[in-house]
N, C-alpha and C positions, 0 to 999 in steps of 0.2 A: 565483528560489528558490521564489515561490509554484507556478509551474506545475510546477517538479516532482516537488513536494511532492504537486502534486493527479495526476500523471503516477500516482506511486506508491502513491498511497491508491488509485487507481482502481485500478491491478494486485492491488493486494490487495483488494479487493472483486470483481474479475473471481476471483482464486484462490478467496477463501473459498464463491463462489459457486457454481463448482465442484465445491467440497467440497464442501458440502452436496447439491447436487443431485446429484451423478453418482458420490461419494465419487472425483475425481481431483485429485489436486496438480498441477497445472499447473508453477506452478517446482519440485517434488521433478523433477519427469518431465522438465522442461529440462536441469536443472543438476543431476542426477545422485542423488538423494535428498535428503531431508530433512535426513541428517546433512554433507551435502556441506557443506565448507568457502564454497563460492559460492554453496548457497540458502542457510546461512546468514546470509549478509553480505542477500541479497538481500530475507529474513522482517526483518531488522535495520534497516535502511534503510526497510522499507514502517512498520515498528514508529515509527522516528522522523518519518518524513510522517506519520502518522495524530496524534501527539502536537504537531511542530507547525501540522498543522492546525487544530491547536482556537483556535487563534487566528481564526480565520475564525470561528468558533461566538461566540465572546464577544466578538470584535472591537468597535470602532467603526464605526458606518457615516454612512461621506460620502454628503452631497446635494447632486449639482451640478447647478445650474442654469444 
């Protein structure tokens, strides 16, 4: 679950990236615009990777030796 959590934070950090530099939606322009039924699911899904990511932010961190 974690990698594809971090799979899809990374997509949406490649899109928003995008977005700002070149002003292109990358998934609008895949999956058929913004309002498509499938880049929604797909904005939705990067929306809940970024949320449970934060668990990585505040986590515990192991030391193994």
């Amino acid at each position: 679950m974690d990698k594809l959590a971090l799979l899809l934070v990374i997509i949406g950090a490649i899109n928003w990236g995008l977005i700002g530099f070149f002003q292109f939606d990358l998934v609008a322009a895949i999956f058929g615009g913004q309002t498509a039924a499938l880049s929604r699911l797909i904005y939705g899904l990067v929306g809940l990777a970024g949320l449970y990511s934060i668990k990585f932010l505040v986590g515990e961190r192991r030391v193994d030796s």
